[in-house]
C-alpha positions in Angstrom: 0.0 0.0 0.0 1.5 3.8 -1.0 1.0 6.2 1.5 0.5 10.0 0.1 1.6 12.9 2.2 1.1 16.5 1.4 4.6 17.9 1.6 3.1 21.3 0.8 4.9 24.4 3.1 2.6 26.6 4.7 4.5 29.7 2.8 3.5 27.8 -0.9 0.0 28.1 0.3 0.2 31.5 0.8 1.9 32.2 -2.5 -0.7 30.5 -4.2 -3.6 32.1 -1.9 -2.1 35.4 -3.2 -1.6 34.3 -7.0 -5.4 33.2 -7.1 -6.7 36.8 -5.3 -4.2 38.6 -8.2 -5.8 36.3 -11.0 -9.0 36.9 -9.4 -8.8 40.7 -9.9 -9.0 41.2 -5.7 -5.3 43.0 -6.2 -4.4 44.5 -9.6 -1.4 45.7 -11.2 -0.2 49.0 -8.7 -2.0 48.1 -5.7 -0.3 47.9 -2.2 -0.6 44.3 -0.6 -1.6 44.2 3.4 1.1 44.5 5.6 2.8 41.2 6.5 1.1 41.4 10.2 -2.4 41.7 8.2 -1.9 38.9 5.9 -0.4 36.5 8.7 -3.7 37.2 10.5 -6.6 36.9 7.6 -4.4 33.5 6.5 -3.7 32.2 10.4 -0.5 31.5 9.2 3.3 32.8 10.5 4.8 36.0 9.7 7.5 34.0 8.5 5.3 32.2 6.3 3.7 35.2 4.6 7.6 36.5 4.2 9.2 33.3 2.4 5.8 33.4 0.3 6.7 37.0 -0.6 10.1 36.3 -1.4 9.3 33.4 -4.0 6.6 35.6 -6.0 9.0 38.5 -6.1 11.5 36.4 -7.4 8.8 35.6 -10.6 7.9 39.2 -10.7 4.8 39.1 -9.3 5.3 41.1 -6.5 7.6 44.3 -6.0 8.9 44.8 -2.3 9.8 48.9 -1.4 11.3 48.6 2.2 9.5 51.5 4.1 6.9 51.6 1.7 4.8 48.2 1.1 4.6 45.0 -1.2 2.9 45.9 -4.7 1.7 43.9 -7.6 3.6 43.8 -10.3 1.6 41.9 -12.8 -2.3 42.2 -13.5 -2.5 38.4 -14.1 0.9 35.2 -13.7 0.6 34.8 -17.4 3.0 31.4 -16.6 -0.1 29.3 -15.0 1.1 26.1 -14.5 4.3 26.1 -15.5 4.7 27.9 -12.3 6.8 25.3 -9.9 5.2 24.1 -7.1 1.8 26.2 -8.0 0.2 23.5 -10.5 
């Protein structure tokens, strides 16, 4: 018999939480993302968790971090869909 566990980290979950509201139209190209501290409370998740999620969709382009300023949205829509690793 296989056994199947979810290997999925917490902070993948948020970076796809926050590709599906972008997709979704809830943020749009321009628009400031809640603070870390808001995010980490809506999801129930760690600080740390909303941080490495950040991290991974800046490095795609998604997202734009401005120390002192906020986390913005780079792209309107991830044009890559699935060929996005670990977001299938």
């Amino acid at each position: 018999m296989s056994l199947k566990i979810d290997h999925t980290k917490i902070s993948d979950n948020v970076a796809r939480w926050l590709l599906d509201a972008i997709e979704r139209g809830e943020y749009k190209a321009g628009d400031k993302l809640p603070s870390v501290e808001q995010l980490a409370d809506q999801l129930g998740v760690g600080r740390s968790s909303v941080r490495e999620a950040w991290r991974h969709l800046q490095a795609l382009g998604v997202i734009r971090i401005i120390h002192g300023k906020g986390t913005f949205v780079t792209s309107p829509r991830l044009q890559l869909g699935t060929q996005v690793a670990g977001f299938s």
